[in-house]
MARPA-221181 format. One line per 2 residues: number of its first residue (from 0); their letters; for each residue x, y, z of C-alpha. Coordinates in steps of 0.2 Angstrom, whole numbers, padded with zeros to 4 digits. Layout:
N
NUM) a) X/Y/Z ~ ...
This chain:
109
0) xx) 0024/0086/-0036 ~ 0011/0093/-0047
2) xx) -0006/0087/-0048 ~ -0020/0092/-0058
4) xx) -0035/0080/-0059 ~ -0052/0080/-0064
6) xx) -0069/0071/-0065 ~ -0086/0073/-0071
8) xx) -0103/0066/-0077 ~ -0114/0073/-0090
10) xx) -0135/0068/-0096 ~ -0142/0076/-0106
12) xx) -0140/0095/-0106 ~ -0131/0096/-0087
14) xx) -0114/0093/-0083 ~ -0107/0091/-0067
16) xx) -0087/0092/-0065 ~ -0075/0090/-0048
18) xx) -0056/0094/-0048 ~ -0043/0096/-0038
20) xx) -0022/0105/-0042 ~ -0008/0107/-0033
22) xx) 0007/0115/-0036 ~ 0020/0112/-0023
24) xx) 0032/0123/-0028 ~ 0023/0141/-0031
26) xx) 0011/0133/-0013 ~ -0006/0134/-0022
28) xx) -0018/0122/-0022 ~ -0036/0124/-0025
30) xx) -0053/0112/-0029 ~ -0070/0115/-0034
32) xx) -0087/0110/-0045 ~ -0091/0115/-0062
34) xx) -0110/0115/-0066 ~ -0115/0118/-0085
36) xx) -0126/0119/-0097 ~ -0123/0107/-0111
38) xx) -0129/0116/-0128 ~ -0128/0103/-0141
40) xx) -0124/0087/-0131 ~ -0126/0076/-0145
42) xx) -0113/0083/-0160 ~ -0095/0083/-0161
44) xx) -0095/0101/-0157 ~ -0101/0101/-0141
46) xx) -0102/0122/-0133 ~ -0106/0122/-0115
48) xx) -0108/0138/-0102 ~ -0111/0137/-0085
50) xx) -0099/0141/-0066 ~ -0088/0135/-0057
52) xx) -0088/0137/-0035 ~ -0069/0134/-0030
54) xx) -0058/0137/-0014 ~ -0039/0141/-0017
56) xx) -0029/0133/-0003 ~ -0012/0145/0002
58) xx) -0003/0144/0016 ~ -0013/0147/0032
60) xx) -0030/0150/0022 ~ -0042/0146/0010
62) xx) -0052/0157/0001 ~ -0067/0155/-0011
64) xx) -0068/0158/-0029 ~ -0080/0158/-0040
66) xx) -0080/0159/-0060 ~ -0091/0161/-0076
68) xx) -0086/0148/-0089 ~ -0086/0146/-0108
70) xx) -0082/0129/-0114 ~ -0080/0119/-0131
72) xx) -0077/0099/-0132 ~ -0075/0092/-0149
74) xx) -0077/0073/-0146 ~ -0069/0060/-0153
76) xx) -0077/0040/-0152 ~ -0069/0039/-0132
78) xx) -0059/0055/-0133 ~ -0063/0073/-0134
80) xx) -0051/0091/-0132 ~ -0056/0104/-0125
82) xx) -0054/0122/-0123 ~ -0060/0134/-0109
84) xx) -0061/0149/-0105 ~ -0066/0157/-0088
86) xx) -0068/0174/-0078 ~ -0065/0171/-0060
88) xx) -0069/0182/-0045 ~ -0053/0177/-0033
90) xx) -0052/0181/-0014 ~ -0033/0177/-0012
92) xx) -0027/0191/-0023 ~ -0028/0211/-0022
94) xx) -0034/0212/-0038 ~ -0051/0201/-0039
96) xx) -0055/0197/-0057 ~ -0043/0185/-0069
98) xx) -0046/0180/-0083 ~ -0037/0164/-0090
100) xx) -0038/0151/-0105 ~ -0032/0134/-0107
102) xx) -0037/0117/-0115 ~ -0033/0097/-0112
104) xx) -0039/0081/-0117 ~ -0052/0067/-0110
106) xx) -0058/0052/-0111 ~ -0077/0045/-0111
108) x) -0079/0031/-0098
């Protein structure tokens, strides 16, 4: 089964985000922290920048990961979408830089 999931808390100008995926089928699996700086924390637009420290779980190791992120929420009352963009400096592949994109959806407890 896959699992992506992921939590955070932000004041003011700092947010601080844990996750966790797992993807039985490829056998990847990885967790980590995201810390960043919140540029407008108060509008509907809402850019942030900040890194993420991670570890990538393979078979019989896990390596550490870190990555420079470029985020943008557009909030909602309780929701908000996202998209993100991140250049990550991976130890479990021969070439050490990737580069990646994607987006979701969240909700403000």
């Amino acid at each position: 089964m896959d699992i992506v999931f992921g939590m955070g808390a932000r004041t003011g100008n700092f947010q601080a985000e844990a996750w966790y995926e797992s993807f039985t089928r490829i056998k990847y699996g990885a967790f980590g922290m995201n810390l960043n700086y919140v540029f407008r924390p108060e509008r509907r637009w809402v850019p942030m920048a900040g890194m993420e420290l991670g570890f990538i779980r393979r078979p019989k190791h896990i390596h550490p990961s870190l990555a420079f992120i470029a985020q943008l929420d557009y909030n909602f009352s309780r929701f908000f979408v996202f998209i993100r963009g991140q250049g990550k400096l991976r130890t479990d592949l021969e070439h050490l830089t990737k580069g990646s994109v994607y987006g979701g959806i969240g909700y403000k407890f």
